[in-house]
C-alpha positions in Angstrom: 23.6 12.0 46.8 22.2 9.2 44.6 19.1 10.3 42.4 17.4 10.0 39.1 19.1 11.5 36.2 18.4 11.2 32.5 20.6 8.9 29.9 20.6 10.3 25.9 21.5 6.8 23.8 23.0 9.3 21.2 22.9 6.5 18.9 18.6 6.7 18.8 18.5 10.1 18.9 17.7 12.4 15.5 18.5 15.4 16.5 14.9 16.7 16.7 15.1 19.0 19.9 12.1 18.2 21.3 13.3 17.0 24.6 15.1 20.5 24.9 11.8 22.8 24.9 10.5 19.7 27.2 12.9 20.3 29.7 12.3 23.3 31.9 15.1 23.8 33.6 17.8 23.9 30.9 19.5 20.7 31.1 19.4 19.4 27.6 21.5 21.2 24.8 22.0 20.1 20.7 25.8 19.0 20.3 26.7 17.5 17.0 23.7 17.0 16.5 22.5 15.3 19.2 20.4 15.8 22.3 23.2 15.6 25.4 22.8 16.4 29.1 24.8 19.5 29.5 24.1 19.8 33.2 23.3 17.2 35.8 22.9 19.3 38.5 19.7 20.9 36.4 18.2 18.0 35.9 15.7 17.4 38.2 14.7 13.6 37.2 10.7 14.4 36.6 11.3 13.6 33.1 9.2 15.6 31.4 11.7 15.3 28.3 11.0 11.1 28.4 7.6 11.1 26.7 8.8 14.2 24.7 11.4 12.0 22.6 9.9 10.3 19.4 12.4 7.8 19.4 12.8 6.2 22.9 16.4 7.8 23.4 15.8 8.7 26.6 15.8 6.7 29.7 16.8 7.1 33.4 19.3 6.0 35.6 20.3 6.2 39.5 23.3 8.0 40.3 25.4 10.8 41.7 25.4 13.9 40.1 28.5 15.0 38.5 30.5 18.2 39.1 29.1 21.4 36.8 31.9 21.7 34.1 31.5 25.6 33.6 33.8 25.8 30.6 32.6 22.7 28.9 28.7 23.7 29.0 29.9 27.2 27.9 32.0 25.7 24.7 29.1 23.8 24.2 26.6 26.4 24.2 28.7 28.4 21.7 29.4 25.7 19.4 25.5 24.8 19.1 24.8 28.7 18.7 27.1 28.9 15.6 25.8 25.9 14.4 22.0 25.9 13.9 19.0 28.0 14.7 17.2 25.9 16.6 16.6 26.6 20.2 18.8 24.1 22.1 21.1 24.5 24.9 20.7 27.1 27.1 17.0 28.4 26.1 18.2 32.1 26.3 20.6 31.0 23.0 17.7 29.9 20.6 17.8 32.8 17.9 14.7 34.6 17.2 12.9 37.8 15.7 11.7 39.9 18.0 8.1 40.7 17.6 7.3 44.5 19.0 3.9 44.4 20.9 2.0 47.5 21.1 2.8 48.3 24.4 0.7 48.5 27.6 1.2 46.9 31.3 -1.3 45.8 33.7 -3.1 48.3 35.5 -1.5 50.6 38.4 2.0 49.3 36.9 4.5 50.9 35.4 3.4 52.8 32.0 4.9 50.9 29.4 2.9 52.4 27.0 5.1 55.6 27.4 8.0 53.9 28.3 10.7 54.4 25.1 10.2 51.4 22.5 13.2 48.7 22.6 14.9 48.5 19.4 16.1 45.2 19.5 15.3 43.2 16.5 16.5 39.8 17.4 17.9 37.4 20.1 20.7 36.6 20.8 22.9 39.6 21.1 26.2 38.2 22.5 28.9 37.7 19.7 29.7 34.8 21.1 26.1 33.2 21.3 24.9 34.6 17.6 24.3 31.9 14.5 26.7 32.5 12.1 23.7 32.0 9.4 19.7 33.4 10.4 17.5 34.9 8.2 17.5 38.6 10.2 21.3 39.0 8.4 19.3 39.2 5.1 19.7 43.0 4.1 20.8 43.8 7.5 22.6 46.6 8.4 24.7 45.7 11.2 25.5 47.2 14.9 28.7 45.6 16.7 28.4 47.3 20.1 30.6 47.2 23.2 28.4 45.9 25.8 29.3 49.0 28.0 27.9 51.5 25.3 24.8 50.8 25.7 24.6 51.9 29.9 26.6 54.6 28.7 24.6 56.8 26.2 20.6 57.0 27.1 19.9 57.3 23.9 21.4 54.1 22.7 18.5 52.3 21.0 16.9 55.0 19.0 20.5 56.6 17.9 22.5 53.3 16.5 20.4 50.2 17.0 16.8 51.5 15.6 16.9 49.6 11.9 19.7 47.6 13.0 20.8 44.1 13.9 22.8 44.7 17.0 25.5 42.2 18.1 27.6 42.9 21.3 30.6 42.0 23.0 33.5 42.7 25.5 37.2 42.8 23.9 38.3 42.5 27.4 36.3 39.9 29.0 35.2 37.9 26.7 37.8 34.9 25.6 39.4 34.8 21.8 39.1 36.8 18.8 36.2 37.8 17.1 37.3 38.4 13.8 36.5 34.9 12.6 32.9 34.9 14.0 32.1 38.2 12.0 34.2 37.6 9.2 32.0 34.0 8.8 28.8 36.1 9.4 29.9 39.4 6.7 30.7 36.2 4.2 27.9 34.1 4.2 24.9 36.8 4.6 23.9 39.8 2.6 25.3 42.5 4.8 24.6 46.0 3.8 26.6 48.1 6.4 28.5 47.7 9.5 28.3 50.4 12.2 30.2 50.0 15.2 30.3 51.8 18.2 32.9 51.2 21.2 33.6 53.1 24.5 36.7 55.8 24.2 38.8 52.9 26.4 41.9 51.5 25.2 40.8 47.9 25.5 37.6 48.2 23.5 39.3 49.2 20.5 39.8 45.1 19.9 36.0 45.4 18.5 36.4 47.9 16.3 39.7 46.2 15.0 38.2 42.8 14.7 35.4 44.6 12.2 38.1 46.0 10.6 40.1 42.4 9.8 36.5 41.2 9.5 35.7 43.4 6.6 38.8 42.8 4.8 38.5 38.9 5.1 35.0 39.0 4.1 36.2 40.8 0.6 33.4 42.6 0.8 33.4 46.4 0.2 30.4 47.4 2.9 29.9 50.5 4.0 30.9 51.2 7.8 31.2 53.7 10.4 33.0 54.2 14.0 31.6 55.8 16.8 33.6 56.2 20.2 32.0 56.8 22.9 33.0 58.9 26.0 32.5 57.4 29.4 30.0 60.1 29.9 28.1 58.8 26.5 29.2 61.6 24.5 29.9 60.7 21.3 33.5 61.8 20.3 34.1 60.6 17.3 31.7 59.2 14.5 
């Protein structure tokens, strides 16, 4: 079906990310750089990212709407996550610190106010999605979770990610190494401890193993520790 769609003239375009926060439904990520149309089945051709853009890069067109690339919108999501801090791409990948608020939810609702306190300190979590560089890495002590670990032990936030920057990941699932990613992230920030906890599975051992090549990449003698997690959420070892 023929409609409107945006066009980025890359050449205009500085890189600000304006049009990205203008653009409610996610169809405008930072590559290189530059402002590019990640999805074209998101956008919906309102143009709210058109007055946005304090250059004039952006204008429309008429046209079909290509087929959704899922691996090229994921490499480029990654890419842009390693590269800057800015909030670009997929809006769930801008990096943050998490502000705690003091609790409370509207009346006859759930009780947040008793509810157990997240301990999350920043966003985002996934290996794959986290800046190599952000100013939360300064001093931090650092949790590399299996993403299972969590859903197994109840008491996951308050026993290994209270005080912590927690970064997670799937061995199994997830595509590539990550030893490069944290050896990159142990290098380049003040690190003051690596903790890493992992479910007692034979595959989820890789995250543990890529801390351990991390670590001895990085040059860096940090304390760390291993916990392994029964499937129960017992710990075993650690």
């Amino acid at each position: 079906m023929i409609r409107k769609i945006i066009v980025i003239d890359e050449e205009k375009c500085d890189g600000c990310g304006i049009c990205i926060n203008a653009c409610e439904e996610g169809a405008i990520g930072l590559v290189e750089g530059k402002a590019k149309l990640l999805r074209d089945d998101y956008c919906d051709g309102f143009g709210n990212c058109l007055p946005a853009c304090p250059v004039g890069a952006i204008t429309f067109t008429q046209r079909e709407a290509l087929a959704y690339d899922e691996e090229a919108v994921k490499k480029n999501i990654t890419k842009q996550a390693e590269q800057t801090p800015l909030p670009c791409g997929c809006p769930g990948a801008s990096s943050k610190v998490l502000k705690k608020s003091s609790g409370g939810g509207a009346p006859g609702r759930f009780d947040f106010a008793a509810a157990p306190k997240s301990q999350l300190n920043q966003w985002p979590v996934q290996i794959k999605l986290i800046p190599i560089s952000a100013p939360y890495f300064e001093n931090a002590h650092l949790l590399v979770a299996a993403d299972c670990a969590a859903y197994a032990n109840g008491n996951f936030h308050n026993e290994f990610m209270k005080n912590k920057i927690t970064i997670i990941g799937c061995p199994k699932l997830d595509e590539g190494d990550y030893t490069k990613k944290l050896t990159e992230i142990i290098t380049q920030n003040n690190i003051k401890s690596v903790t890493v906890v992992r479910m007692e599975v034979p595959c989820c051992f890789g995250i543990e193993n890529a801390v351990v090549n991390a670590l001895k990449n990085s040059s860096k003698m940090l304390p760390w520790r291993s916990v392994v997690l029964s499937l129960e959420g017992e710990v075993m070892e650690g």
